[in-house]
PyMOL Python script that loads the backbone (N, CA, C, O; Angstrom):
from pymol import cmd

cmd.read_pdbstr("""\
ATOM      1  N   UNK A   1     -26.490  -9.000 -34.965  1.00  0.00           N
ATOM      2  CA  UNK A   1     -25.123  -9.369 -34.701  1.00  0.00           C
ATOM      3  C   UNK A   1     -24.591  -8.470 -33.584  1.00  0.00           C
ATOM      4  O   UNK A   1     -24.753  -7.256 -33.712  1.00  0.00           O
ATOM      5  N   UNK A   2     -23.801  -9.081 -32.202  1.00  0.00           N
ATOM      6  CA  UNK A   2     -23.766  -8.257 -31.319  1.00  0.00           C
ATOM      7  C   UNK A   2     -21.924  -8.380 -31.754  1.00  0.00           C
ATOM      8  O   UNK A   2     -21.217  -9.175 -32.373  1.00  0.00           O
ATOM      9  N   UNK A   3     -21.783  -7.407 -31.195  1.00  0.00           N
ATOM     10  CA  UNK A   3     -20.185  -6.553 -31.426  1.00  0.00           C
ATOM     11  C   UNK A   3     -19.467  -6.631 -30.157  1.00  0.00           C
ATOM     12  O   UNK A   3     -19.903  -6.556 -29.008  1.00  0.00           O
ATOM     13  N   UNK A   4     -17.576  -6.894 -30.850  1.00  0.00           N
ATOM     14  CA  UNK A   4     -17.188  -6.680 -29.378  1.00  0.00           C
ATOM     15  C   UNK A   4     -17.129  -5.910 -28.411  1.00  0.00           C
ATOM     16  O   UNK A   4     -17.337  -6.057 -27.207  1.00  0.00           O
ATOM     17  N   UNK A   5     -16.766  -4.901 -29.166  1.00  0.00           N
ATOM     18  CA  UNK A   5     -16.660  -3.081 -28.834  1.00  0.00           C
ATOM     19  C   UNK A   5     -18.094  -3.121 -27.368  1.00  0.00           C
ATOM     20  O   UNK A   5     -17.778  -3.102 -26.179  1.00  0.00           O
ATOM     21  N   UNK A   6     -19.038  -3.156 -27.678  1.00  0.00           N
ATOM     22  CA  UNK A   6     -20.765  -3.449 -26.942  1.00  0.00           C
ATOM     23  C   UNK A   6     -20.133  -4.000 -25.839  1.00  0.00           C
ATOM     24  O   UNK A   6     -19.749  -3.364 -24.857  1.00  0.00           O
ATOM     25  N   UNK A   7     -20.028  -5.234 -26.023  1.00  0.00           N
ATOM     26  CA  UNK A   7     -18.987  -5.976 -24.946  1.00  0.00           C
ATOM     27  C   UNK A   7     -18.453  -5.223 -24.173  1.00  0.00           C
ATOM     28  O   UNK A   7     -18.789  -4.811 -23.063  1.00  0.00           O
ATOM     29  N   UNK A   8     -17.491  -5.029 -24.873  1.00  0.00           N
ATOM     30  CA  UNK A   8     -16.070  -4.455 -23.814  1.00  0.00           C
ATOM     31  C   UNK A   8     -16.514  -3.150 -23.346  1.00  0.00           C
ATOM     32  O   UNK A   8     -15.933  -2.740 -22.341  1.00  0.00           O
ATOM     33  N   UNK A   9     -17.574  -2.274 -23.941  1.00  0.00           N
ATOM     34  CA  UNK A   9     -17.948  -1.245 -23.129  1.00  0.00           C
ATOM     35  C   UNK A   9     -18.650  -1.968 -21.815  1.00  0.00           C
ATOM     36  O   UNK A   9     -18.299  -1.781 -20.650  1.00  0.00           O
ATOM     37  N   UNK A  10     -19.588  -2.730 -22.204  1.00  0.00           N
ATOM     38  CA  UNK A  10     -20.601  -3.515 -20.932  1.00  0.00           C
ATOM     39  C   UNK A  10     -20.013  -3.835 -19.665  1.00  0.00           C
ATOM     40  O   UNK A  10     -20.457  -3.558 -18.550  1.00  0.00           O
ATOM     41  N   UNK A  11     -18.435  -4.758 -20.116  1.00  0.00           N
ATOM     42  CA  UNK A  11     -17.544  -4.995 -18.640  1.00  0.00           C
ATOM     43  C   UNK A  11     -16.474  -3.743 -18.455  1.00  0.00           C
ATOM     44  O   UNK A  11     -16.414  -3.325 -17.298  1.00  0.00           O
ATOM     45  N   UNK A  12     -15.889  -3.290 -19.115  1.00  0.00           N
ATOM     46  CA  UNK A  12     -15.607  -1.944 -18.439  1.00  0.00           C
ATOM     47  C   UNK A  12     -16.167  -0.888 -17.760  1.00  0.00           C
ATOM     48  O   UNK A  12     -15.627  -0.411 -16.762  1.00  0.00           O
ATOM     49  N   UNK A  13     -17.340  -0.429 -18.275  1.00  0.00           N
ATOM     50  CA  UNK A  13     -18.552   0.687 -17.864  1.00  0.00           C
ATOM     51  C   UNK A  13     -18.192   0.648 -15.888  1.00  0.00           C
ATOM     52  O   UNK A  13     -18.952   1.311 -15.182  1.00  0.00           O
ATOM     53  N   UNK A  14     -16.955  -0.211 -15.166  1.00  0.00           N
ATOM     54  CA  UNK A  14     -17.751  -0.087 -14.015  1.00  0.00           C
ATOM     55  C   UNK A  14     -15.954   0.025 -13.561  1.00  0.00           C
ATOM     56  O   UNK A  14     -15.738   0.152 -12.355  1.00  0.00           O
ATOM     57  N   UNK A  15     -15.070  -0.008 -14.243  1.00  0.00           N
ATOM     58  CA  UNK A  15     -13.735   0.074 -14.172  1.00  0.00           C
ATOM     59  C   UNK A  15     -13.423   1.650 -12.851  1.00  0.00           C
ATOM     60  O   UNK A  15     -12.519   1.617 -12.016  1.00  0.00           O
ATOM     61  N   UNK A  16     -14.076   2.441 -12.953  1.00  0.00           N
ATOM     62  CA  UNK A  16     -13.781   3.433 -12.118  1.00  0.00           C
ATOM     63  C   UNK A  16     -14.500   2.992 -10.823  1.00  0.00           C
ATOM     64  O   UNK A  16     -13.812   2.826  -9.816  1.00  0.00           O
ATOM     65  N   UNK A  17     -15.820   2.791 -10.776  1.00  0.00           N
ATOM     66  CA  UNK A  17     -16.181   2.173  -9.538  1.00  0.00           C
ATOM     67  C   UNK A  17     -15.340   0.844  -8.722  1.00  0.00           C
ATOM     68  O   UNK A  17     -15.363   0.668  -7.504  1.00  0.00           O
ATOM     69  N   UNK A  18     -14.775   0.177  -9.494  1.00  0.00           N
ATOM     70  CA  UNK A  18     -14.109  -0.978  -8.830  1.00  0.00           C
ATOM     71  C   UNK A  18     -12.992  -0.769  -8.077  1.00  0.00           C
ATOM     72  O   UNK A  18     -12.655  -1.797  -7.491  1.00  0.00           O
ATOM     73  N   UNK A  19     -12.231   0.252  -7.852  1.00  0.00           N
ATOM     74  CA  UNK A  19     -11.083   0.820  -7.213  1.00  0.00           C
ATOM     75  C   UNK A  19     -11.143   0.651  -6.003  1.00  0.00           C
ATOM     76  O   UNK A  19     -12.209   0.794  -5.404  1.00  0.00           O
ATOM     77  N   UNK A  20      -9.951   0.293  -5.360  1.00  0.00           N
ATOM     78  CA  UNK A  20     -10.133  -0.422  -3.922  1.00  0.00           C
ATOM     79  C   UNK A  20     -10.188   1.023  -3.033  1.00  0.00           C
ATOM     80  O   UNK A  20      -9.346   1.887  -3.279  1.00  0.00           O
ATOM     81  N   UNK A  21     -11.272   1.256  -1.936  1.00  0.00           N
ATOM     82  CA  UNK A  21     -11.141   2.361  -1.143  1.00  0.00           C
ATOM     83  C   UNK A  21      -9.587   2.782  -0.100  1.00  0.00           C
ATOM     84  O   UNK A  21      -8.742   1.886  -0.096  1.00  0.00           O
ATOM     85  N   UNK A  22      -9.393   3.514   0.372  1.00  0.00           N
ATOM     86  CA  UNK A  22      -8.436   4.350   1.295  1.00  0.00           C
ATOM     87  C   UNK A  22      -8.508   2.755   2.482  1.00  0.00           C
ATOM     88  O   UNK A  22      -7.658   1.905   2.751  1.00  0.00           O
ATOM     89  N   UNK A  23      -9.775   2.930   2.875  1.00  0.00           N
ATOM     90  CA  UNK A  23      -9.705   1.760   4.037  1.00  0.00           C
ATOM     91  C   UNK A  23      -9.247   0.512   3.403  1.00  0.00           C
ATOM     92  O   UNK A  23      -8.336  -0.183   3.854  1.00  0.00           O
ATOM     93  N   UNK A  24      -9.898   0.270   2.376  1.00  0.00           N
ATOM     94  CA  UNK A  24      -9.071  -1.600   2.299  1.00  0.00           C
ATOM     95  C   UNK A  24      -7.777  -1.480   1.379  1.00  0.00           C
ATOM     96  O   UNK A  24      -7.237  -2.444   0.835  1.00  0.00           O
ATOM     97  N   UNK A  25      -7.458  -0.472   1.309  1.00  0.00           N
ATOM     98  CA  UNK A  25      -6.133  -0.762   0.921  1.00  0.00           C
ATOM     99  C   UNK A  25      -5.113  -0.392   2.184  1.00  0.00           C
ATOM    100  O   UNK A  25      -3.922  -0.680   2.074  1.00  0.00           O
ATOM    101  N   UNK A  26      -5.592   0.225   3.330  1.00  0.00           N
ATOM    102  CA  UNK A  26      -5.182   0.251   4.702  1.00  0.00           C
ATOM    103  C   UNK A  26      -5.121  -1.329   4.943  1.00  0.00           C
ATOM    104  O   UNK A  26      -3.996  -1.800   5.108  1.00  0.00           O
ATOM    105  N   UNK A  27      -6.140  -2.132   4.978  1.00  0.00           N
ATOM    106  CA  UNK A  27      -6.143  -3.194   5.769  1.00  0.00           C
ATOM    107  C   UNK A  27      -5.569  -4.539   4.673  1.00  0.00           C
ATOM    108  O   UNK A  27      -5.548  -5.720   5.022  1.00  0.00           O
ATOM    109  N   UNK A  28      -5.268  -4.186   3.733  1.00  0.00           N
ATOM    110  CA  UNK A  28      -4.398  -4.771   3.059  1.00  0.00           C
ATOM    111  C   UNK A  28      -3.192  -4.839   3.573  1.00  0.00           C
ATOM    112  O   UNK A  28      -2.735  -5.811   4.173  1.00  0.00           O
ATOM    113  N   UNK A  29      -2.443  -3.439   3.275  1.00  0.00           N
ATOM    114  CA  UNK A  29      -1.188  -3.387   3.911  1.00  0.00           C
ATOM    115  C   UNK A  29      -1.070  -3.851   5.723  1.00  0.00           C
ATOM    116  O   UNK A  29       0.050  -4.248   6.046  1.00  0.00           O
ATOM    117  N   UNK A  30      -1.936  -3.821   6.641  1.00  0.00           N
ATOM    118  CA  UNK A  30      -1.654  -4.766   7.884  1.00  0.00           C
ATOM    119  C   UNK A  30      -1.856  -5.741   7.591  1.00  0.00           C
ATOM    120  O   UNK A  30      -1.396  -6.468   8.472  1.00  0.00           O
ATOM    121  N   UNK A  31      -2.583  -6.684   6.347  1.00  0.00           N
ATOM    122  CA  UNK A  31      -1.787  -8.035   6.549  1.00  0.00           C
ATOM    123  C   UNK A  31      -0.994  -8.529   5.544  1.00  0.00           C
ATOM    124  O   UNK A  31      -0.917  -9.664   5.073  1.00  0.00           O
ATOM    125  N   UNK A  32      -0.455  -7.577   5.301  1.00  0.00           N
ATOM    126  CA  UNK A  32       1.168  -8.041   4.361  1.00  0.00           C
ATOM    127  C   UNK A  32       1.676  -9.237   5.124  1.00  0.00           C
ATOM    128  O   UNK A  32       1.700 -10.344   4.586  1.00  0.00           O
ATOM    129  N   UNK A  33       2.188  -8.997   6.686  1.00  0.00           N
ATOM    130  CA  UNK A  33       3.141  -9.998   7.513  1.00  0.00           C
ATOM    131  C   UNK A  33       2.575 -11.282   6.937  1.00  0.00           C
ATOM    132  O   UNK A  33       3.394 -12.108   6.536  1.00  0.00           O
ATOM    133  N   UNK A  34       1.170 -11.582   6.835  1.00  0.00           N
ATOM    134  CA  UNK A  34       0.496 -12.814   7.104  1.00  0.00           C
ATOM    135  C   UNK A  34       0.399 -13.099   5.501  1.00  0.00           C
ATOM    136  O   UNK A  34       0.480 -14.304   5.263  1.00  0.00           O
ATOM    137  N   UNK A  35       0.264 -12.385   4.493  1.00  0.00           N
ATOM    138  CA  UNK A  35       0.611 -12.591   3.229  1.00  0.00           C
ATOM    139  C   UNK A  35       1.538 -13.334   2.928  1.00  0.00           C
ATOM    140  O   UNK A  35       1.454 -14.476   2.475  1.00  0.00           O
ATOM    141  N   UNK A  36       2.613 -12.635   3.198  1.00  0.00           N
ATOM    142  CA  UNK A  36       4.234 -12.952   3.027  1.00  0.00           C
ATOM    143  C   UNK A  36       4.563 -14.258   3.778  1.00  0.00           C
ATOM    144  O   UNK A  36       5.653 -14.816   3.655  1.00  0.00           O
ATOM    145  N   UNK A  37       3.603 -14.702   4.535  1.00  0.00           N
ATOM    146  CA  UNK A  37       4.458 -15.850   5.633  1.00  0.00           C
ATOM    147  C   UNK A  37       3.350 -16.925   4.711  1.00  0.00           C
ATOM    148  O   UNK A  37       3.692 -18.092   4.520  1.00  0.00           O
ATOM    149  N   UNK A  38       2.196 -16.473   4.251  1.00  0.00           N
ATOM    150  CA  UNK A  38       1.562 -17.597   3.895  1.00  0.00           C
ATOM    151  C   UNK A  38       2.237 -17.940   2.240  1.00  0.00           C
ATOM    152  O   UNK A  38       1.723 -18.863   1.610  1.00  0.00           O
ATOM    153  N   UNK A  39       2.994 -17.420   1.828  1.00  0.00           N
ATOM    154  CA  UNK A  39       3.589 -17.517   0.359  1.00  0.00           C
ATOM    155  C   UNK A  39       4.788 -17.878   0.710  1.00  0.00           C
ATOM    156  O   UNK A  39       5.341 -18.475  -0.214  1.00  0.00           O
ATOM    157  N   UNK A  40       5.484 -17.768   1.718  1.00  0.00           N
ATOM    158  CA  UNK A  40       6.921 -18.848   2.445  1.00  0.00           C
ATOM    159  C   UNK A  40       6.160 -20.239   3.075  1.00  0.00           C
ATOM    160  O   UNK A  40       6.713 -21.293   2.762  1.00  0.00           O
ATOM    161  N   UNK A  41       5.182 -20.323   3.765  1.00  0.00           N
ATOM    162  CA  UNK A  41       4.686 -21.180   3.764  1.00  0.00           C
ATOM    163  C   UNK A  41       4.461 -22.171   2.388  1.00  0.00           C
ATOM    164  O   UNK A  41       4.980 -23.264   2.158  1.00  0.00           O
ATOM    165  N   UNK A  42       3.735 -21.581   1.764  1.00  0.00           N
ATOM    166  CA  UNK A  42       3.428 -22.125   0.430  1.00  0.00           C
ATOM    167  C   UNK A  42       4.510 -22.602  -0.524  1.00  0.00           C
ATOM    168  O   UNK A  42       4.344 -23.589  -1.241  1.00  0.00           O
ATOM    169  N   UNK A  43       5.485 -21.967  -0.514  1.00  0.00           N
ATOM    170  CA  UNK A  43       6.636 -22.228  -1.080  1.00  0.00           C
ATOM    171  C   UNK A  43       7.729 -23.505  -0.785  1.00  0.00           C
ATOM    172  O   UNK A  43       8.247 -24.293  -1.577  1.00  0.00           O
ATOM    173  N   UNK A  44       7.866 -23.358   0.813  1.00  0.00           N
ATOM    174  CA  UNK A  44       7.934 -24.776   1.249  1.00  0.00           C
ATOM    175  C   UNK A  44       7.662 -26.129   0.991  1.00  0.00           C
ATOM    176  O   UNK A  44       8.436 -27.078   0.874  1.00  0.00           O
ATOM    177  N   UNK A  45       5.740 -26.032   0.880  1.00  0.00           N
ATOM    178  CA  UNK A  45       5.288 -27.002   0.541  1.00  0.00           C
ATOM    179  C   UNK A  45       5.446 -27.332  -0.686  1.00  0.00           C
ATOM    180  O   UNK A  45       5.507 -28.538  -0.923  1.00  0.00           O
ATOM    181  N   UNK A  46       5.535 -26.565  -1.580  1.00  0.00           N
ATOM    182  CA  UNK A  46       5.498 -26.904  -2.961  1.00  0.00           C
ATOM    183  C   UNK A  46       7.144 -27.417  -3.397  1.00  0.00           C
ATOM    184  O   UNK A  46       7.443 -27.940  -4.470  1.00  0.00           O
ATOM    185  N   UNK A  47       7.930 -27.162  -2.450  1.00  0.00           N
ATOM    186  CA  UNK A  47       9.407 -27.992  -2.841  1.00  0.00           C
ATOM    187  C   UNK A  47       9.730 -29.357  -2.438  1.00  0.00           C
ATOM    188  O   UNK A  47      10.787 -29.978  -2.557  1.00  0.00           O
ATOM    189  N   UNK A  48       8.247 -29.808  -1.777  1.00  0.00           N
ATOM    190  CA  UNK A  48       8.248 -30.901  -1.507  1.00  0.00           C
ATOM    191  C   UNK A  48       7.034 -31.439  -1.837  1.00  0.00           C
ATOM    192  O   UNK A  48       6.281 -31.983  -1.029  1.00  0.00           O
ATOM    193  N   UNK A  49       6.786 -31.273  -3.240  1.00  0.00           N
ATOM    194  CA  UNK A  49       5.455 -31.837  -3.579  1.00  0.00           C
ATOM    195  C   UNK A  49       6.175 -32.931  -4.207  1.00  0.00           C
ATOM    196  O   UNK A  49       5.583 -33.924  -3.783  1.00  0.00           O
ATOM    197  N   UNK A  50       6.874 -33.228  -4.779  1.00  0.00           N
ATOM    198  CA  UNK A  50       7.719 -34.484  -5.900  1.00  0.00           C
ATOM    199  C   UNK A  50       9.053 -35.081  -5.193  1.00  0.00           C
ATOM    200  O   UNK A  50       9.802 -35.773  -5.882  1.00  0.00           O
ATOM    201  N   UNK A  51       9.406 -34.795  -3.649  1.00  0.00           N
ATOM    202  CA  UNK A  51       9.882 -35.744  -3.166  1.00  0.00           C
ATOM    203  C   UNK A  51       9.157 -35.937  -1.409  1.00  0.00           C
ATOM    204  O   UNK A  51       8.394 -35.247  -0.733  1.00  0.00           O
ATOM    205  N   UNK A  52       9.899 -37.281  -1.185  1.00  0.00           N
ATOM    206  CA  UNK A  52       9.543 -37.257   0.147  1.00  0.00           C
ATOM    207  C   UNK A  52      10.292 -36.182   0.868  1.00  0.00           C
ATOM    208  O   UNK A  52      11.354 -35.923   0.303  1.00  0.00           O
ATOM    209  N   UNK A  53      10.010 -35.320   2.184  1.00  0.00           N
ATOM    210  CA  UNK A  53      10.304 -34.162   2.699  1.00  0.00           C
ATOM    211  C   UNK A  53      11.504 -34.665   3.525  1.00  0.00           C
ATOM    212  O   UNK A  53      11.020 -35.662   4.059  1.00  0.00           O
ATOM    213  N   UNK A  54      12.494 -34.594   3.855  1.00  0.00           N
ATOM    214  CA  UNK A  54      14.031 -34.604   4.697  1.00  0.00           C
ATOM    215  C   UNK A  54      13.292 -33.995   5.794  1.00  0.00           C
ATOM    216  O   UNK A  54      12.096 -33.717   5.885  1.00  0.00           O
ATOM    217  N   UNK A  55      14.390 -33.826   6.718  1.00  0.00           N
ATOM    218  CA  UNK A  55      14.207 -33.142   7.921  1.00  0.00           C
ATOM    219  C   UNK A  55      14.449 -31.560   7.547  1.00  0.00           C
ATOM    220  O   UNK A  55      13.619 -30.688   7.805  1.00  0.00           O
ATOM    221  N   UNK A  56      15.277 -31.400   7.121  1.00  0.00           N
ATOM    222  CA  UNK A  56      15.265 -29.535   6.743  1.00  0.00           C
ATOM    223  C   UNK A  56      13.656 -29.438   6.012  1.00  0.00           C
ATOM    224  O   UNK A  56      12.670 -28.864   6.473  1.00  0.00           O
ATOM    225  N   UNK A  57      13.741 -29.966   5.125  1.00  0.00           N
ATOM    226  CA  UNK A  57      12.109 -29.726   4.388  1.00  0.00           C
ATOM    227  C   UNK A  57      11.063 -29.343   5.864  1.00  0.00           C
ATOM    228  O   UNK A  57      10.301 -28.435   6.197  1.00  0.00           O
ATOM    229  N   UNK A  58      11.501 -30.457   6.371  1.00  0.00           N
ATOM    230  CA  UNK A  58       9.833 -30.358   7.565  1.00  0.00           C
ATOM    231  C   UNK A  58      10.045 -29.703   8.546  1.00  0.00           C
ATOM    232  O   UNK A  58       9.097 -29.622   9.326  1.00  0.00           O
ATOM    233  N   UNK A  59      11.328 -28.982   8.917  1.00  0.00           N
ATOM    234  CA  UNK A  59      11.834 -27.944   9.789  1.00  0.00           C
ATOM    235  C   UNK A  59      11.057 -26.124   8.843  1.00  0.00           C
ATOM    236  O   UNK A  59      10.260 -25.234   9.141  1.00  0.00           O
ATOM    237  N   UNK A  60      11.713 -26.388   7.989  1.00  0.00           N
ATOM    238  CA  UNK A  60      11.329 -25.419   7.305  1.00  0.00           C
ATOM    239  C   UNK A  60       9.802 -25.078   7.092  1.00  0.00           C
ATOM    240  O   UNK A  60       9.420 -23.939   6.824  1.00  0.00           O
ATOM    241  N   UNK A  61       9.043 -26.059   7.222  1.00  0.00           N
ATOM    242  CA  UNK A  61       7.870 -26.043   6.827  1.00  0.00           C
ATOM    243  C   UNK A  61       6.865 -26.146   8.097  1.00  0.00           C
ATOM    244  O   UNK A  61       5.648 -25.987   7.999  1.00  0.00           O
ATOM    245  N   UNK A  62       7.458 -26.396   9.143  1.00  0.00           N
ATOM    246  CA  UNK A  62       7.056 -26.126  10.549  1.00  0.00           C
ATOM    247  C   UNK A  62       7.607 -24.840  11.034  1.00  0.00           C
ATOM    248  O   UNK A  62       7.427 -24.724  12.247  1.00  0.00           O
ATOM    249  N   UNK A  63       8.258 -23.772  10.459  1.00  0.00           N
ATOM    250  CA  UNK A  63       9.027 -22.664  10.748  1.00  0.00           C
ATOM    251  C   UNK A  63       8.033 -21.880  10.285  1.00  0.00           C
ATOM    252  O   UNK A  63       7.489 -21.197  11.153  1.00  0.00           O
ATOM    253  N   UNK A  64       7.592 -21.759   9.088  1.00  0.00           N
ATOM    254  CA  UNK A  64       6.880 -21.300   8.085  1.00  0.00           C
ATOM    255  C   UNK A  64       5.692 -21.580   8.945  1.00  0.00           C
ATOM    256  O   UNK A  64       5.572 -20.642   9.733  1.00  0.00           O
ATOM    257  N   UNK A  65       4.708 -22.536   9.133  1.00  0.00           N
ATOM    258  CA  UNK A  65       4.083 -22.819   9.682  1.00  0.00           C
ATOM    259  C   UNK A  65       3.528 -21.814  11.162  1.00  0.00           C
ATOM    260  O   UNK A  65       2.392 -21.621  11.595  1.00  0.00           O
ATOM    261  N   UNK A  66       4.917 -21.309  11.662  1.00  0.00           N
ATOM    262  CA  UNK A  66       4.849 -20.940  13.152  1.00  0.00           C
ATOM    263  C   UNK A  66       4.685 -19.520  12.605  1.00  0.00           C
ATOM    264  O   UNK A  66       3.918 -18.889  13.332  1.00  0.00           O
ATOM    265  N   UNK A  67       5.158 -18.774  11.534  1.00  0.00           N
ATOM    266  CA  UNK A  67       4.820 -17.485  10.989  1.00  0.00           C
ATOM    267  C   UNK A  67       3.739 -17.286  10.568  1.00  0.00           C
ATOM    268  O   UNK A  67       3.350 -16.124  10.453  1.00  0.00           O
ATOM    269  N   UNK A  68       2.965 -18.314  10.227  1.00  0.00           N
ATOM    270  CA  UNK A  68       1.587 -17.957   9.587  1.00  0.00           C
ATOM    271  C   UNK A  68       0.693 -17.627  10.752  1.00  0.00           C
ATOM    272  O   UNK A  68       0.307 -16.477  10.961  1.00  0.00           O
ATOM    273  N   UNK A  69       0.301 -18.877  11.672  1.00  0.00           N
ATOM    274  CA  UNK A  69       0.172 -18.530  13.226  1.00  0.00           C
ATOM    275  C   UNK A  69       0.573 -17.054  13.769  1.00  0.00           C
ATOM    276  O   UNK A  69      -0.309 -16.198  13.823  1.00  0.00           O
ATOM    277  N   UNK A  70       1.763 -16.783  14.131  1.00  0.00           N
ATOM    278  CA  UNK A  70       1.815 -15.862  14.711  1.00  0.00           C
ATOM    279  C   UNK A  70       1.346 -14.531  13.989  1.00  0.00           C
ATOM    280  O   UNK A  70       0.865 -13.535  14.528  1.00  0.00           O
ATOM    281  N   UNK A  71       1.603 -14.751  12.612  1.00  0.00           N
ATOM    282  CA  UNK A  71       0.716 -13.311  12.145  1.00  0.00           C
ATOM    283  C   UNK A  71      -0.719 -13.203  12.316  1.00  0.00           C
ATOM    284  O   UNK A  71      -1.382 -12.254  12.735  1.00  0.00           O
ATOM    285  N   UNK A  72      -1.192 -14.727  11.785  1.00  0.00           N
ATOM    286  CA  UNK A  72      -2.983 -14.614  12.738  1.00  0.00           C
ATOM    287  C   UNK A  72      -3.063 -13.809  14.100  1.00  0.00           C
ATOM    288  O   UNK A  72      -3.883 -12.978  14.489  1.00  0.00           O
ATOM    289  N   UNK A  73      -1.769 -14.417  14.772  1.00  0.00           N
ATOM    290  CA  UNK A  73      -1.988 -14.005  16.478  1.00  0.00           C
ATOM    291  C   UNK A  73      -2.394 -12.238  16.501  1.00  0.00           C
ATOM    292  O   UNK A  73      -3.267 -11.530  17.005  1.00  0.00           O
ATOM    293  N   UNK A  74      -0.957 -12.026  15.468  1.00  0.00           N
ATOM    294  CA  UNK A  74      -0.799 -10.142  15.453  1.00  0.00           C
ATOM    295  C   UNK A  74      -2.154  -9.870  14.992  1.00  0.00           C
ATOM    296  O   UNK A  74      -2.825  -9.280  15.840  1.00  0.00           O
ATOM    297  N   UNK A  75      -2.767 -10.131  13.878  1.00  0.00           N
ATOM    298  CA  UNK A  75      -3.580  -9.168  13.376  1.00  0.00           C
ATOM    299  C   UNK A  75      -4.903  -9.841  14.492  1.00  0.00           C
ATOM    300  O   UNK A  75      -5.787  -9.024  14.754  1.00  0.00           O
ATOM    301  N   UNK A  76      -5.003 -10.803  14.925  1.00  0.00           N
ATOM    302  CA  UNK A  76      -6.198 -11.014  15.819  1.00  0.00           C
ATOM    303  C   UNK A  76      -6.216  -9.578  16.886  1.00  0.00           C
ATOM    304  O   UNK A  76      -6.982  -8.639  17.102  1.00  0.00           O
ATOM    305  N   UNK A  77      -5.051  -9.994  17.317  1.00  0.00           N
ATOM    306  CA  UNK A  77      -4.949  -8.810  18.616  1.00  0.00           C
ATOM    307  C   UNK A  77      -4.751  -7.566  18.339  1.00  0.00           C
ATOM    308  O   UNK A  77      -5.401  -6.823  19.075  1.00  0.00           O
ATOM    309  N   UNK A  78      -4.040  -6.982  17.482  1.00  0.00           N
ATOM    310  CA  UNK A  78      -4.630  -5.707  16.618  1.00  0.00           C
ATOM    311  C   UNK A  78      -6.060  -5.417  16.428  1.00  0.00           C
ATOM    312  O   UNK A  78      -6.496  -4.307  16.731  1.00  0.00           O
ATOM    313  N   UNK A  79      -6.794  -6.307  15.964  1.00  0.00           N
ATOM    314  CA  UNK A  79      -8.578  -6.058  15.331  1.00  0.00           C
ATOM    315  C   UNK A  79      -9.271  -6.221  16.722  1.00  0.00           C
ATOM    316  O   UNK A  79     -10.345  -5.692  17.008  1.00  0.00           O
ATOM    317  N   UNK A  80      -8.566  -6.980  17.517  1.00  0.00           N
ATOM    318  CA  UNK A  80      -9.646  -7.053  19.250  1.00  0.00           C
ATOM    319  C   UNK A  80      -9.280  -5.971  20.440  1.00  0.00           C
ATOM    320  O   UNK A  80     -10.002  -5.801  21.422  1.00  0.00           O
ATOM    321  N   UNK A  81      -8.282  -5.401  20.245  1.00  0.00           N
ATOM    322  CA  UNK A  81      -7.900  -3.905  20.669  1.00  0.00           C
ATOM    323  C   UNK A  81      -8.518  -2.817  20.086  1.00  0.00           C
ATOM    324  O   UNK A  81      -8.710  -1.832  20.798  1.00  0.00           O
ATOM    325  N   UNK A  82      -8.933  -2.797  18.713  1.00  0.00           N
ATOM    326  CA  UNK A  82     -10.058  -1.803  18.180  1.00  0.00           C
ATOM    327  C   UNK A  82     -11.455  -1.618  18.368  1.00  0.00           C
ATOM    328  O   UNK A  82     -12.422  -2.182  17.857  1.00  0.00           O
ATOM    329  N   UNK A  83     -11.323  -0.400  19.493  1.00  0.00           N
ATOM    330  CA  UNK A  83     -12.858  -0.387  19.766  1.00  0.00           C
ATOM    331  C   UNK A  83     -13.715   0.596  18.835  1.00  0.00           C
ATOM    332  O   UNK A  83     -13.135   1.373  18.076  1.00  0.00           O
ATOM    333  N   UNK A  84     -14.800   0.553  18.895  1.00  0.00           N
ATOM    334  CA  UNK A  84     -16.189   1.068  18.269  1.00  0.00           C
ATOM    335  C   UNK A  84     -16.358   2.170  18.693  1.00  0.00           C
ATOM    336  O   UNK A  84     -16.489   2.204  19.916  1.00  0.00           O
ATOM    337  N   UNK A  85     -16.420   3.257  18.103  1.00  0.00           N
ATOM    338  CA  UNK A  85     -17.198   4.588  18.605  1.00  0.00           C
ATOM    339  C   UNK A  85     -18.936   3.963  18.900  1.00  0.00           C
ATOM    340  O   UNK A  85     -19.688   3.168  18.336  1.00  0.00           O
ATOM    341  N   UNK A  86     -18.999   4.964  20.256  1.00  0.00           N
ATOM    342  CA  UNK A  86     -19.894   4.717  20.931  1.00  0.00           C
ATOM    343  C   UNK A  86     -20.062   3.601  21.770  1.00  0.00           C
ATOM    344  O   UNK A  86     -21.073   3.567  22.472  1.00  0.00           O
ATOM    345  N   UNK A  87     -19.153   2.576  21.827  1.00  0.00           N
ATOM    346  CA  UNK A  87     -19.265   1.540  23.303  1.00  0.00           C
ATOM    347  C   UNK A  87     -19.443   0.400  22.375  1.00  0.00           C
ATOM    348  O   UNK A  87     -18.998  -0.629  22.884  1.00  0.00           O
ATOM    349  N   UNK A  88     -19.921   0.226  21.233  1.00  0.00           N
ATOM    350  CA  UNK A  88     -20.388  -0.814  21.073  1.00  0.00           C
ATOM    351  C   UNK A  88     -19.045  -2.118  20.807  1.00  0.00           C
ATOM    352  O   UNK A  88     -17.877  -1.734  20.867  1.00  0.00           O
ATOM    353  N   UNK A  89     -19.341  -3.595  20.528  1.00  0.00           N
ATOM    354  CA  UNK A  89     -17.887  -4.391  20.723  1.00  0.00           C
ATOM    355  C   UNK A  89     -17.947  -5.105  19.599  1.00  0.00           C
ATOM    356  O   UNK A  89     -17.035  -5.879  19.310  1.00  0.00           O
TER     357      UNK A  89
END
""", "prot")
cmd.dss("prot")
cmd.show_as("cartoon", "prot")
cmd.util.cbc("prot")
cmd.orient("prot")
C-alpha cells in the first residue's frame, strides 16, 4: 500500500530547486509592459465574446492591439541592442 505522505515527499523533494533565478526574474520584470498590454488586450476581447462588438469595442480592441505590438517592438529592440561578450551576435 503506497502512502500519501511518499507522495507528497516525491513532488516536493525538488521545491527548493524550482525557484526562479536572479536572471529570469530580471527578464520577467522587462516584460511586464507586454504582460499588462496582453491582459488589456485580452480583456477587451472577452467583453465582446457574447455580443456583437460596437465601434468603441473594436476601437478599444485595436488600441489594445497597438500596445501589444509596440511592446514586442520595445523588448525586440532592447534584446537586439544586447551584445555578447566576446563579439559573438
Amino acid at each position: 500500500m503506497n502512502h500519501i505522505v511518499t507522495v507528497q515527499d516525491a513532488v516536493t523533494a525538488f521545491a527548493d530547486f524550482m525557484e526562479p533565478t536572479a536572471a529570469e526574474l530580471d527578464a520577467i520584470e522587462q516584460e511586464i509592459p507586454l504582460i499588462l498590454a496582453e491582459v488589456d488586450l485580452l480583456g477587451a476581447q472577452i467583453v465582446t465574446l457574447d455580443r456583437i462588438p460596437n465601434e468603441l469595442d473594436k476601437r478599444r480592441i485595436r488600441r489594445a492591439h497597438n500596445r501589444v505590438l509596440a511592446a514586442r517592438r520595445e523588448i525586440a529592440n532592447r534584446t537586439s541592442a544586447v551584445t555578447l561578450p566576446g563579439g559573438a551576435a
